[in-house]
N, C-alpha and C positions, 0 to 999 in steps of 0.2 A: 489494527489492520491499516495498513499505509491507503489509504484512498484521496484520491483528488488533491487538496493545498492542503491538507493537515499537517501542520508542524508534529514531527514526530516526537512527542513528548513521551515520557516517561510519565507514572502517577505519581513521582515523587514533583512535579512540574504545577501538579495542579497544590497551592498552597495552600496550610491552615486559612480558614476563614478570619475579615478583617474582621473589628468589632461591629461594620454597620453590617456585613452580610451576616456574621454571627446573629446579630438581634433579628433581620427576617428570619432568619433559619428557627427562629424561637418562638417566633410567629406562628408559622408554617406546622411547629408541632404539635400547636392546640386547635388545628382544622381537623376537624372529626373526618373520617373515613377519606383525605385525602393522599395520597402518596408523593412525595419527591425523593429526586436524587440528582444528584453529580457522578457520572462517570468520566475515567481517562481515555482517551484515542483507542485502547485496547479492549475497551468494555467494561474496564472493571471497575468497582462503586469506588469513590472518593468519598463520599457523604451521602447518606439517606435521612428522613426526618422517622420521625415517631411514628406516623402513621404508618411508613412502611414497615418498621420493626415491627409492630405490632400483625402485620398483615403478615410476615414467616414465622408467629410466634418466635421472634427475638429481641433479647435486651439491651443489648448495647452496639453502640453506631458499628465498634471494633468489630463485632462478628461477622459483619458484610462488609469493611473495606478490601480490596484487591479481592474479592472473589465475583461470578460473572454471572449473567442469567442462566447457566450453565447448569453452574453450583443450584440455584433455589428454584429453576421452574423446568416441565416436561422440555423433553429436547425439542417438540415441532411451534411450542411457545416458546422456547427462549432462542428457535431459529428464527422468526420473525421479529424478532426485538431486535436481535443482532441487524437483522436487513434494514430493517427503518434507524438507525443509530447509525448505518452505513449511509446510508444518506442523508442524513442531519450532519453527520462529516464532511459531506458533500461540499455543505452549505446551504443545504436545502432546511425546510422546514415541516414535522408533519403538526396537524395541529386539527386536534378531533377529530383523533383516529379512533373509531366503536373497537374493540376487542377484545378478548380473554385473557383476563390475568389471572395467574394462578394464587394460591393462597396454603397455608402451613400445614392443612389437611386436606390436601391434594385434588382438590374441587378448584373450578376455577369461578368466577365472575366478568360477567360485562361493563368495561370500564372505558371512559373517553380519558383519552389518553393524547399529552401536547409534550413536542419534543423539541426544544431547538439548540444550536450551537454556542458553542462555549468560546468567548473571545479571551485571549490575553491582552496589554495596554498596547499591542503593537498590530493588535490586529488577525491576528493568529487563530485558528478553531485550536485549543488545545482540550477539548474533551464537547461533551453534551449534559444539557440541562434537560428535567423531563419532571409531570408530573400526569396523574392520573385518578381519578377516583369512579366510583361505584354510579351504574346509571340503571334502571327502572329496565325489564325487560321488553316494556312497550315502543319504549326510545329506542332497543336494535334492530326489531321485529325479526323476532328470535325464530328457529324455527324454520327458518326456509335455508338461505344458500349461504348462512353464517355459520349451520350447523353442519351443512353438508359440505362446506368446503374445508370446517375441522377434521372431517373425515377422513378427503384427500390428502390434507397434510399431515396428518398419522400413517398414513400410508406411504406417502412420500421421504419422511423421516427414517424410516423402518426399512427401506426395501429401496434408497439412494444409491446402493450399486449396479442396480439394473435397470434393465431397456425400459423407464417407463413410457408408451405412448400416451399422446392426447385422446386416441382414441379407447382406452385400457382406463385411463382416467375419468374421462367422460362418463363412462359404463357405470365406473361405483359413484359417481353424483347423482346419474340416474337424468343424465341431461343429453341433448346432441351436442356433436363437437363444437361445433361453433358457439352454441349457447355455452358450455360451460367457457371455453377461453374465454368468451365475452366475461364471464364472471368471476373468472379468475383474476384476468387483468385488472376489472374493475375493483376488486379487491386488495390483490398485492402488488398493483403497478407495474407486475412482469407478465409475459406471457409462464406457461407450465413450465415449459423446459429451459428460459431464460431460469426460473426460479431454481430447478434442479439444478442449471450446471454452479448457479451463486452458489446454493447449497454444498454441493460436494467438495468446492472453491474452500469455503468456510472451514469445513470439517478438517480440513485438509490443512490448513494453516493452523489449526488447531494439534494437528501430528507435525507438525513443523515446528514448531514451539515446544512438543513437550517431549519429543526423542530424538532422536538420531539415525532413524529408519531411512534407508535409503530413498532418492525421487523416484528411479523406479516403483519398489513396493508399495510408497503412498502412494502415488499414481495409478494402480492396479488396483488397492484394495479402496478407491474412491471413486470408481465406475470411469476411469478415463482407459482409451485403448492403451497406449503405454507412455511412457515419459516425455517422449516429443509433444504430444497431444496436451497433456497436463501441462508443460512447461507453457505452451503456447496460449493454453485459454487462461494462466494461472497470469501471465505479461499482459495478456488482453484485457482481464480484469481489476489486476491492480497497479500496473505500468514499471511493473518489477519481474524479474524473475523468481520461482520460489527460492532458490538458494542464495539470492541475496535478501530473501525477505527473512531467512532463517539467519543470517548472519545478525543483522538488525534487533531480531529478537533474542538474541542470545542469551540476555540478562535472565529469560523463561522457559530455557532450555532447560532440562533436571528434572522441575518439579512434577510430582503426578498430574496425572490429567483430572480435571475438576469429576467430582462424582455427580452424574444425574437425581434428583431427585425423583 
């Protein structure tokens, strides 16, 4: 997804590992319970270590290359992976971020999780580095507004083409308005409905990418009033319009859409 100075790389961009990164990488696979990986500008894995294969029940690096959080975890987790990977694009850095990963028997865990930017020799973000592992329930303090704002976000996942309010929102946290946004932001860095409109943005380039459906129709079936609307918040967002940004992606045009697990 085109954001900010990210060289728009391909994942054939990000290259075999040299032999000094190959030997970390070999390092990296005898740390019990921790997870890495390399993704490209698009999302999608270039490299993961052992621990993470082990964490989808999977055996070889191949079965996660070019496939996306999409592919291996719940849509309202692998919409937030995406939003923090959008900003490690940025330029930005997250780094111990508490949160829920999911796992090959569709339970998730509390895991701190650090992400930063992938440089080429010239300087370039041409993808993200990230890694994560398992932390003690005590360390999230589980149970109050981490559980109840998983809530929100299943909800919001589910029910993205419509009117949701902050007030409508609030109600199922079980908070006042203002308390919840306060919680929300403090959380995902957006206000609610900044985060909706990322979200239906998202989705949306996601049908950009894998049909040929008109901007009309995605724009209607992704909660925006009609194509003017979409076109404008979709330039406001990524400093393109969608149909040039479908141009760009063409090489991912055809293929089916990833299956949720």
């Amino acid at each position: 997804m085109p954001t900010g100075n990210v060289a728009m790389e391909s994942s054939r961009d990000l290259r075999p590992l040299d032999p000094v990164a190959a030997g970390i990488a070999g390092l990296l696979d005898q740390i019990d319970g921790v997870q890495c990986w390399i993704k490209d500008p698009q999302g999608r894995y270039a490299w993961v270590n052992r621990g993470f294969l082990l964490n989808y029940a999977l055996e070889r690096v191949e079965q996660v290359v070019g496939r996306t959080d999409h592919d291996l975890s719940p849509p309202h987790l692998a919409d937030q992976y995406q939003a923090d990977d959008e900003r490690v694009l940025r330029g930005e850095k997250v780094d111990g971020r508490i949160e829920l990963v999911g796992r090959f028997d569709r339970t998730a865990v509390w895991s701190l999780t650090t992400k930063k930017p992938l440089h080429d020799a010239r300087g370039r973000i041409i993808g993200t580095l990230g890694m994560t592992r398992v932390v003690d329930a005590d360390v999230v303090h589980a149970g109050g507004e981490d559980a109840v704002l998983g809530l929100v976000l299943v909800h919001m996942r589910k029910h993205f083409t419509e009117p949701l309010s902050n007030v409508e929102l609030a109600r199922m946290a079980g908070r006042s308005v203002r308390a919840f946004e306060r919680m929300f932001r403090r959380q995902m860095q957006a206000t609610p409905q900044q985060f909706l409109r990322r979200l239906r943005l998202r989705l949306a380039c996601r049908e950009l990418t894998t049909t040929r459906r008109s901007l009309a129709a995605i724009a209607v079936d992704h909660g925006f009033c009609d194509q003017s609307h979409f076109v404008r918040e979709f330039r406001r967002e990524f400093g393109i319009p969608p149909g040039e940004y479908r141009k760009q992606q063409d090489g991912t045009v055809g293929r089916t859409a990833p299956v949720n697990r």
